[in-house]
C-alpha positions in Angstrom: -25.9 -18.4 -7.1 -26.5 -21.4 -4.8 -29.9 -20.1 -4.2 -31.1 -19.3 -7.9 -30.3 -23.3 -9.0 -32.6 -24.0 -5.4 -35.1 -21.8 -6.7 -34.9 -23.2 -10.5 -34.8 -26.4 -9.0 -37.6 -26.2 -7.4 -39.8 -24.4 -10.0 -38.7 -27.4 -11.9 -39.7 -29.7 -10.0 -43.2 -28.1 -9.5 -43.5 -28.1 -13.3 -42.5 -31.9 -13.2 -45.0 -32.5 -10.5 -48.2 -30.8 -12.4 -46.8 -32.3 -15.8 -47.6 -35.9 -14.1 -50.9 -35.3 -12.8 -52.4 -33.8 -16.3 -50.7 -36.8 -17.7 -51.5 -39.3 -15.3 -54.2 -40.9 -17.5 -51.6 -41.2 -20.4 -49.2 -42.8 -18.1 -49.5 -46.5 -19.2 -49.4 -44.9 -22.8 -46.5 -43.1 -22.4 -44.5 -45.4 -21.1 -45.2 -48.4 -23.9 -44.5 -45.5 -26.1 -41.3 -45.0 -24.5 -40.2 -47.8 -24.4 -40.8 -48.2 -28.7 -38.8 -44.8 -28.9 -36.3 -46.2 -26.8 -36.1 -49.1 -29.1 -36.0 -51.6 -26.1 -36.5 -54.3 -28.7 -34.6 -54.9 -32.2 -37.7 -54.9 -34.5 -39.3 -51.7 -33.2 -37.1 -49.2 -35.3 -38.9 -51.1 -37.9 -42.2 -51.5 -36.4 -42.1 -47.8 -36.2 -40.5 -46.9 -39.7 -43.3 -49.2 -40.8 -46.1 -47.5 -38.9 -45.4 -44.4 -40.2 -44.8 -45.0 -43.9 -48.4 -46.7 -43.7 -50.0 -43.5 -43.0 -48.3 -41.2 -44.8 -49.1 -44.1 -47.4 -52.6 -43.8 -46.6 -52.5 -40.0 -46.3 -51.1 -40.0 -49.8 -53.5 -42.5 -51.4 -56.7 -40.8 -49.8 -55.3 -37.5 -50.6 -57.3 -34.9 -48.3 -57.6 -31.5 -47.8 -56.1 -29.3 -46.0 -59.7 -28.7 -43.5 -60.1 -32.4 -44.1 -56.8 -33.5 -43.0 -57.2 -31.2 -39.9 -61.1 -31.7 -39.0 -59.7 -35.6 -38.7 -56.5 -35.6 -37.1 -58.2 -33.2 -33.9 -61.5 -35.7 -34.2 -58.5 -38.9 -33.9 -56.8 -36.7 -30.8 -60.5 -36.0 -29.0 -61.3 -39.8 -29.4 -57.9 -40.4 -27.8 -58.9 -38.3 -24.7 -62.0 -39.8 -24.1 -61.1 -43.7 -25.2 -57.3 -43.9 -23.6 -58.0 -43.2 -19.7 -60.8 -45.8 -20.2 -59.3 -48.3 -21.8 -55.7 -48.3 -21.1 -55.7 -50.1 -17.8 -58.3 -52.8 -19.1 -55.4 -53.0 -22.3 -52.6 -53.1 -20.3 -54.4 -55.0 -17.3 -52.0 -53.0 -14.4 -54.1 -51.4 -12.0 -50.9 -50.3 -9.8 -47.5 -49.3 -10.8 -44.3 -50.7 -9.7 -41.7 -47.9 -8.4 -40.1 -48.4 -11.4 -42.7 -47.5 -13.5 -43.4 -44.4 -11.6 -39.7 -43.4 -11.8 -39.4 -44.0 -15.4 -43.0 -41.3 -15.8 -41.1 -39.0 -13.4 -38.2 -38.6 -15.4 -40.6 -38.6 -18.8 -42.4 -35.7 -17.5 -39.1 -34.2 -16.5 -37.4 -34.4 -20.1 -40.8 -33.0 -21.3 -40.1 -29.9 -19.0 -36.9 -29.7 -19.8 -37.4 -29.6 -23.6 -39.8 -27.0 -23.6 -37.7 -24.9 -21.2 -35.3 -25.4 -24.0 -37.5 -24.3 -26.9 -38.8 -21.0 -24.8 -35.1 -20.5 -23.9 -34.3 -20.7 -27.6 -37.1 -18.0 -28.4 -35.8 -15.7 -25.7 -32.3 -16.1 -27.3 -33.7 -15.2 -30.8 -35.7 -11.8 -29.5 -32.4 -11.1 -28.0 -30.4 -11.5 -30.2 -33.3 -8.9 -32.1 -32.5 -6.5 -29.5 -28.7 -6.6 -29.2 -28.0 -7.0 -33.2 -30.9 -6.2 -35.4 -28.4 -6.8 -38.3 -27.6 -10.4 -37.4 -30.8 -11.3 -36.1 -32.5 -10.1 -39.7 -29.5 -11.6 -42.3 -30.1 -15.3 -40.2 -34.0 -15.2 -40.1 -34.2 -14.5 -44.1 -30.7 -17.0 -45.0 -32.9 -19.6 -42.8 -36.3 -18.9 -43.9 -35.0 -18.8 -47.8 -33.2 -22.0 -47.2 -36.4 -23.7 -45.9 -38.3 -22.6 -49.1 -36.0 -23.6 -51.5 -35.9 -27.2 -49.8 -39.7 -27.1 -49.9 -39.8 -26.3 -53.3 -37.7 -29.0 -54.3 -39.0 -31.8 -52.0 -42.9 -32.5 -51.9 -44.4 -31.0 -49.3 -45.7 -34.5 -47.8 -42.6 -36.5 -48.5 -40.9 -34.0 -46.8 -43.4 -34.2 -43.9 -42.1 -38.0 -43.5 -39.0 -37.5 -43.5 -39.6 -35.1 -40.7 -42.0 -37.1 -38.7 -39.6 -40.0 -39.1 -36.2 -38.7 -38.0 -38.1 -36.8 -34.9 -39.7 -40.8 -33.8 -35.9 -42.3 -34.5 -34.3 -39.4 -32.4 -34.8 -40.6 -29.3 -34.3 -44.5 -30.1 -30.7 -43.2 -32.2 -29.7 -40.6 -28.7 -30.4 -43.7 -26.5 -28.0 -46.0 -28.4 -25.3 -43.5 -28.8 -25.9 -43.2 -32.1 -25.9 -39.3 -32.7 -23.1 -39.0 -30.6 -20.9 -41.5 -32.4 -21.9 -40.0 -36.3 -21.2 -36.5 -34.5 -17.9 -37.3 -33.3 -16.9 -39.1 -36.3 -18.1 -35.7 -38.4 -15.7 -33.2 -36.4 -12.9 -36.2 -36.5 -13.0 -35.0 -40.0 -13.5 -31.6 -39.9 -10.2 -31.6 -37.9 -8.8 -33.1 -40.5 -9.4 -31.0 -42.9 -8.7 -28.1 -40.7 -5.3 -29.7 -39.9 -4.3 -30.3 -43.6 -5.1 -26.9 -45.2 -2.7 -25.0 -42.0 0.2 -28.0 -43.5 -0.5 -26.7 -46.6 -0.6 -22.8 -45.6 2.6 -23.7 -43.9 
């Protein structure tokens, strides 16, 4: 046993390792990004709540299509590539990074690993789960898939969008200050409840 979590730890590790030298470019990037997810100042929930709703806003008012919208968001991502390693040490005007910095990257790139370890975990899971229970594995794909399109046909498809884009850019800033956990908790306090009062009133 000891040796598998060596072995996965190390495989980890490697993954980590290869993450922050593709990304090494981004790294100054990343990590003033981080720190707006992180919300390491009061006015950048806002900052980013407002960033957001300007291009959607934008989006909305120029009203592309569909090859459009794509053809300019790939063209804005190739700029990126080519403009960020350039100017991002001339923008943030660090040519060397404190051990801090570097820690914080390592440990960027390691929640990066992790979470897609996660998602391909949670793939495995569902062709499993195809495997071991056909039945259960077709009755939740269709009750999910129908849920999703009746929610899409009763929200717009780009105001639904934002509000998707929105809560995944809050996530990490809401995790950090504990507020997930504190909304979560408070949720099964009350489920308890309820659970509690209904097997008085069986009683």
């Amino acid at each position: 046993m000891a040796e598998g979590d060596n072995k996965s730890a190390n495989l980890l590790a490697q993954e980590t390792a290869q993450l922050e030298e593709q990304l090494q470019a981004w790294g100054e990037v990343i990590l003033a990004g981080d720190k707006i997810l992180r919300w390491e100042k009061p006015w950048f929930p806002a900052a980013l709540c407002g960033v957001v709703s300007f291009v959607f806003l934008l989006i909305y008012y120029l009203d592309p299509s569909v090859l459009t919208g794509v053809s300019c968001a790939i063209m804005i991502l190739c700029l990126a590539d080519y403009l960020v390693p350039t100017l991002a040490p001339k923008i943030f005007g660090s040519t060397k990074w404190t051990t801090e910095q570097q820690q914080r990257f390592h440990e960027i790139c390691g929640n990066l690993v992790k979470t897609q370890r996660r998602v391909l975990g949670w793939g495995r899971r569902v062709f499993a789960l195809k495997e071991e229970k056909p039945k259960m594995y077709f009755l939740t794909v269709i009750t999910a898939l129908s849920a999703m399109a009746w929610i899409g046909q009763q929200v717009h498809n780009l105001f639904l969008t934002y509000l998707i884009v929105t809560f995944l850019l809050m996530l990490p800033g809401l995790n950090q200050h504990g507020l997930i956990s504190r909304y979560v908790g408070m949720a099964k306090r009350e489920v308890n409840k309820l659970l509690k009062q209904k097997e008085k009133k069986t009683e």
